[in-house]
Every structure is written in C-alpha cells, then in structure tokens.
ROKE-220310 format. One record per residue (C-alpha): residue in three letters; residue number from 1; x, y, z. Coordinates in steps of 0.25 Angstrom, whole numbers. Last residue first. Example, Ala and Ser with C-alpha at 12.3 -4.5 7.8 and 13.67 -1.06 7.14 Angstrom:
2
{residu=ser; num=2; east=55; north=-4; up=29};
{residu=ala; num=1; east=49; north=-18; up=31};
! end
This chain:
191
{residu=unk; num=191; east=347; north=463; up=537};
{residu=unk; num=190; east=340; north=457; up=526};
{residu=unk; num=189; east=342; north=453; up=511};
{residu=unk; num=188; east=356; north=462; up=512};
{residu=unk; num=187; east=357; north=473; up=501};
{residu=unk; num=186; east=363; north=466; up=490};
{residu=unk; num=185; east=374; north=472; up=479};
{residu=unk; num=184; east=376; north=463; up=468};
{residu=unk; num=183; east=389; north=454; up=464};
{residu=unk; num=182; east=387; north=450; up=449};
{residu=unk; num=181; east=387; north=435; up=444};
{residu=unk; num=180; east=389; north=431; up=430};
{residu=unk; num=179; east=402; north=422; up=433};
{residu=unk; num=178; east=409; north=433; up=423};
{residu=unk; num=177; east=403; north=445; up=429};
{residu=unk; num=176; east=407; north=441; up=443};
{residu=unk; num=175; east=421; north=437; up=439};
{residu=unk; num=174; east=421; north=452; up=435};
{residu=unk; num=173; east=415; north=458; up=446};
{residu=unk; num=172; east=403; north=466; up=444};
{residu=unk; num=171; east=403; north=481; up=442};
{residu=unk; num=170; east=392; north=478; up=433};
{residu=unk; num=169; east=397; north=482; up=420};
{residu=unk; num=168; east=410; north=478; up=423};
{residu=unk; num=167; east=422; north=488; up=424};
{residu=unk; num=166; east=421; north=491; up=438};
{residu=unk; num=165; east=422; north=476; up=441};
{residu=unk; num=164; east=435; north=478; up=436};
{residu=unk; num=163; east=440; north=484; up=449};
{residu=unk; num=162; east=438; north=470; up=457};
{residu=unk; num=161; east=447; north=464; up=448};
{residu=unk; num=160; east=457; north=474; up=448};
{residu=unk; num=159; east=456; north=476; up=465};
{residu=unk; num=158; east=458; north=461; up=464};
{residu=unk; num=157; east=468; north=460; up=455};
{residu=unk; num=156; east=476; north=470; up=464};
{residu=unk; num=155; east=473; north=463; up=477};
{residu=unk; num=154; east=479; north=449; up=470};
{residu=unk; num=153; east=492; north=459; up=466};
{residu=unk; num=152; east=493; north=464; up=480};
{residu=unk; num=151; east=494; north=448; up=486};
{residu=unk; num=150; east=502; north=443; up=477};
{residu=unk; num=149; east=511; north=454; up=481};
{residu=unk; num=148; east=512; north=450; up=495};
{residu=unk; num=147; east=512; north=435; up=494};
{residu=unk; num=146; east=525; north=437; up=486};
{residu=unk; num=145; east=525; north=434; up=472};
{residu=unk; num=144; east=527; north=420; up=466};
{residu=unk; num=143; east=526; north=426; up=450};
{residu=unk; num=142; east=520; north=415; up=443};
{residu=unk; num=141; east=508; north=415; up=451};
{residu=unk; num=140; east=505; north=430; up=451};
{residu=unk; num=139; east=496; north=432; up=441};
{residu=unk; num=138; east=489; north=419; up=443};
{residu=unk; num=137; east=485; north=425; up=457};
{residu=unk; num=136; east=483; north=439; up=449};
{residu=unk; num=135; east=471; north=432; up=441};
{residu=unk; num=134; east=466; north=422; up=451};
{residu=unk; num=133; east=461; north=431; up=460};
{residu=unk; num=132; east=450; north=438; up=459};
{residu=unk; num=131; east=446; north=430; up=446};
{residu=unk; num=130; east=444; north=419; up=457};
{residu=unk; num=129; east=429; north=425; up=457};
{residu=unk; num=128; east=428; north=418; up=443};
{residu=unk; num=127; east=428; north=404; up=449};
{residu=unk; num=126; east=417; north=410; up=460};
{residu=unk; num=125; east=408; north=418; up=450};
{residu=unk; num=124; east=408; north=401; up=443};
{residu=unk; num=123; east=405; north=396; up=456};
{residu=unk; num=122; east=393; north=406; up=460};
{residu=unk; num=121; east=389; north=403; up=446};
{residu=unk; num=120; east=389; north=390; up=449};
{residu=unk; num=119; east=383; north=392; up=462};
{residu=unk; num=118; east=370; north=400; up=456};
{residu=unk; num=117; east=371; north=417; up=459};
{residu=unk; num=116; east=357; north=422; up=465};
{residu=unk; num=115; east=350; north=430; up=454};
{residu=unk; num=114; east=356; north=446; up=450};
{residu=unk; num=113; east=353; north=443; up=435};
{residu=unk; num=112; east=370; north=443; up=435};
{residu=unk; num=111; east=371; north=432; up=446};
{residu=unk; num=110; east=372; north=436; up=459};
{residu=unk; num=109; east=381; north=440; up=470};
{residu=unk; num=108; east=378; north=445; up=483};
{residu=unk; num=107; east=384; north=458; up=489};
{residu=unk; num=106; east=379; north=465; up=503};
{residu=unk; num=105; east=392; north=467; up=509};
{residu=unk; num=104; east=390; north=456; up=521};
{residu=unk; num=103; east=383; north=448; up=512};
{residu=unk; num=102; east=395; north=448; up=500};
{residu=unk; num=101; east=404; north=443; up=511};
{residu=unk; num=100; east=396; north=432; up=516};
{residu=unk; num=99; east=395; north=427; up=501};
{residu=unk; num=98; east=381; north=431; up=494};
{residu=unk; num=97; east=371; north=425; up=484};
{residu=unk; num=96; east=370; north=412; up=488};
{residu=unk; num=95; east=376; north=406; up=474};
{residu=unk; num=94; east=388; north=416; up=479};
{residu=unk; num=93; east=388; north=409; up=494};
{residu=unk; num=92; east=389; north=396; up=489};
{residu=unk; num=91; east=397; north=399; up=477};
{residu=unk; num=90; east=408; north=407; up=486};
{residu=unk; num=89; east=411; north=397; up=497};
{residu=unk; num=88; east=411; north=385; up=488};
{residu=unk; num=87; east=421; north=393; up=480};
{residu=unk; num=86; east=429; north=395; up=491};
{residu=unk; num=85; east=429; north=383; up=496};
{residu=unk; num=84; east=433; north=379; up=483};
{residu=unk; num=83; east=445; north=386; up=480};
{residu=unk; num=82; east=449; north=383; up=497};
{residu=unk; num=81; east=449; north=369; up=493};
{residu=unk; num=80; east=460; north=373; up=482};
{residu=unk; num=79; east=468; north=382; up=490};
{residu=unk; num=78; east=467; north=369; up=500};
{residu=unk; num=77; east=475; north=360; up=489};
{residu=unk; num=76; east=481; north=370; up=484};
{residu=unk; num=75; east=489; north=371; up=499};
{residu=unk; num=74; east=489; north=357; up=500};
{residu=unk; num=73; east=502; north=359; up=513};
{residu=unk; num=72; east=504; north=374; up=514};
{residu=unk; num=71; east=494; north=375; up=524};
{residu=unk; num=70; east=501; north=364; up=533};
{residu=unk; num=69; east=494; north=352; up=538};
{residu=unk; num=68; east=485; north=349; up=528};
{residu=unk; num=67; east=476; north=337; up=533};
{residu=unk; num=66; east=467; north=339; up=519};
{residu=unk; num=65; east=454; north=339; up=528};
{residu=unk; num=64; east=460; north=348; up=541};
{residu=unk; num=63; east=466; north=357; up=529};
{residu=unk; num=62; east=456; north=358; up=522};
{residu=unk; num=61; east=444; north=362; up=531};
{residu=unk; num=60; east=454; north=373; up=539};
{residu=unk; num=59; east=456; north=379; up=525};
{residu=unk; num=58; east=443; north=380; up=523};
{residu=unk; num=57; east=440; north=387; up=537};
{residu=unk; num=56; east=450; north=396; up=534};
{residu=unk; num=55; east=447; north=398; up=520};
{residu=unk; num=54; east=434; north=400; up=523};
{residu=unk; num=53; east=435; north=411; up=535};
{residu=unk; num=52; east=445; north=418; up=526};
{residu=unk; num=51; east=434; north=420; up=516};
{residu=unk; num=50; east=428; north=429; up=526};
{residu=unk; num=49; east=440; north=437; up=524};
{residu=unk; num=48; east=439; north=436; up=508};
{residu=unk; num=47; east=423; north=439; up=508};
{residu=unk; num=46; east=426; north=451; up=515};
{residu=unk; num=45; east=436; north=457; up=505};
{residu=unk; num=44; east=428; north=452; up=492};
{residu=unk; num=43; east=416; north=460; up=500};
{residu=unk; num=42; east=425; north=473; up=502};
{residu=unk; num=41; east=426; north=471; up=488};
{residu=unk; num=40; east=411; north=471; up=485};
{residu=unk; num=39; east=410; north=482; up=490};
{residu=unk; num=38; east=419; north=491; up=486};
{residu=unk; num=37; east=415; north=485; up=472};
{residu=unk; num=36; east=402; north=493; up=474};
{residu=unk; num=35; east=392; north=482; up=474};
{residu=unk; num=34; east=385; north=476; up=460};
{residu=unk; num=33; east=373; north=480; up=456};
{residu=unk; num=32; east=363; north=471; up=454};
{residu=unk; num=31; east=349; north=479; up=456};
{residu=unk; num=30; east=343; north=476; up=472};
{residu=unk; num=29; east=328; north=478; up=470};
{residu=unk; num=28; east=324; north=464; up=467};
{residu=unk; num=27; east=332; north=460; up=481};
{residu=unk; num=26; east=342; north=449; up=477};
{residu=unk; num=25; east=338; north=436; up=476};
{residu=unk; num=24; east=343; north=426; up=490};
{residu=unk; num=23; east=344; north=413; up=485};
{residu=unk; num=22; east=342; north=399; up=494};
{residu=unk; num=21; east=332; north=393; up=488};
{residu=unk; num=20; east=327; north=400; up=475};
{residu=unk; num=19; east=319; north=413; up=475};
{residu=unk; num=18; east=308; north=419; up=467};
{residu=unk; num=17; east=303; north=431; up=475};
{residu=unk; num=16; east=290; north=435; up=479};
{residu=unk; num=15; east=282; north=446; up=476};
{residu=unk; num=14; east=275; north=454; up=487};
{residu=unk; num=13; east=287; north=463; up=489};
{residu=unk; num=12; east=285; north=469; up=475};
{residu=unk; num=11; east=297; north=474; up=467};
{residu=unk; num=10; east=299; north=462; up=461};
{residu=unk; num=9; east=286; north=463; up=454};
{residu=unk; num=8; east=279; north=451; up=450};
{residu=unk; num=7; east=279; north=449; up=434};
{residu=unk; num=6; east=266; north=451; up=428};
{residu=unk; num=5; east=269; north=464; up=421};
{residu=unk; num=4; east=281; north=458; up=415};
{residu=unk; num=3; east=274; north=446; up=410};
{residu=unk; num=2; east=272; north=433; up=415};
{residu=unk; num=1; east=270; north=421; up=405};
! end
C-alpha cells in the first residue's frame, strides 16, 4: 500500500507519467476550466466550415455508390449517411482528445476527472450534441416556414443554448454536463 507521502510528485519533471496508447494527458499544471464561451464559439464556427470539406467529400462518396443522379433524388437516405459520418468523425477525434477545430483554439474535451474521453462516451456527448439542434428543427416542422426564418430561429436556439452554459457550475455545456464530459482549455503540447 502507498501512502500520500510515498506517492511520486507530479510536479517533478523526473516522474514519469502513466499513459495508454495513443492519449495525449493533460499537463498536471493545467486546472479544468472551461474556455470563455467566446471561444468556444468561434470553435463551433470553425468546426462547421471545416465540416464543409466532410460533407463534400461525403456526399461525393454517396452519391457515386448509391448512383443518385439528382440531389433531391434519396435525400434521407444521404442525410442519414452524412448522421453517421458525422458521428464517426466527431468520436474519433473526441476519444483523441481534440477535433481539428478545437486544436487550432486550443480546447480538448475530457472527461469530468479531466482523463482522455472513451468512444462510447465520445458517442454518447455526440447523440447529445444534436441538442443544438434538434429542438428548434422540431419546433419548426409543422410550420413549413421559409428557409429564411428557419434559419434565424435555429441561430436563436443556439445563442440560447450556448448562453445556458452561464448558468452551469462549470460553465460547461449542457449536453457536455449530461455525457459527463467538460470542454478544458489546453495550451498546445508543443509549438
């Protein structure tokens, strides 16, 4: 049995580190506070243009293999493959601590004791994450409205959504708190 006073300090540079294949721990000095919402929200932004490149290349896949000829033509069929591309996407890059986006601004998301996220948890935060969204798009379903005013009432659950992360202890997301995950900030390993 160890004792605290026999435990290696994690201060010291000397003492190794316990790692599993393939995570990247957080530095032991780095506390597990969440980003300014600012900037996690210009990392929601960037994530969506780079997810662009996904659905492009996606959508490209799908239609070549289901022979569609028009994009009308098996439209849920390729909203559908695009639903778990994306979540492909997401719990890979979540169970690896950091999507391209959440690099570039310095976030990674971990679990609530702050270790590397597993891919079912990854899953599960993704299944939640749709909280951005699916809300309002039920909202509006049996309305029809125009594209254009779909359009502002989605941005308007999402600034609601994001400013309830004001109200959690953490200033975590919500979805985040419900799939046991928090988003950290994470200065870069190296530069």
């Amino acid at each position: 049995m160890v004792s605290a006073s026999d435990a290696p300090d994690a201060s010291d540079p000397t003492t190794p580190r316990v790692q599993r294949k393939g995570d990247v721990p957080l530095p032991t000095t780095t506390p597990l506070t969440a980003p300014r919402l600012r900037r996690r929200m210009a990392c929601w932004l960037y994530e969506g243009m780079l997810m662009f490149g996904v659905v492009f290349v996606a959508g490209y896949l799908f239609g070549t293999l289901s022979q569609t000829r028009n994009a009308l033509d098996n439209r849920h069929g390729l909203q559908a493959f695009l639903f778990v591309i994306f979540g492909i996407y997401f719990t890979w890059f979540w169970a690896k601590g950091q999507t391209l986006a959440m690099k570039t601004w310095d976030i990674r998301v971990v679990d609530k004791h702050g270790r590397p996220v597993s891919q079912p948890r990854a899953l599960l935060r993704y299944a939640l994450s749709w909280l951005w969204f699916l809300p309002p798009l039920a909202a509006l379903a049996p309305f029809h409205l125009p594209g254009p005013e779909s359009v502002v009432l989605i941005i308007g659950w999402v600034f609601v959504w994001a400013l309830l992360s004001r109200f959690h202890p953490q200033r975590q997301f919500w979805h985040d708190a419900l799939a046991g995950t928090r988003l950290v900030s994470s200065p870069p390993l190296s530069r």
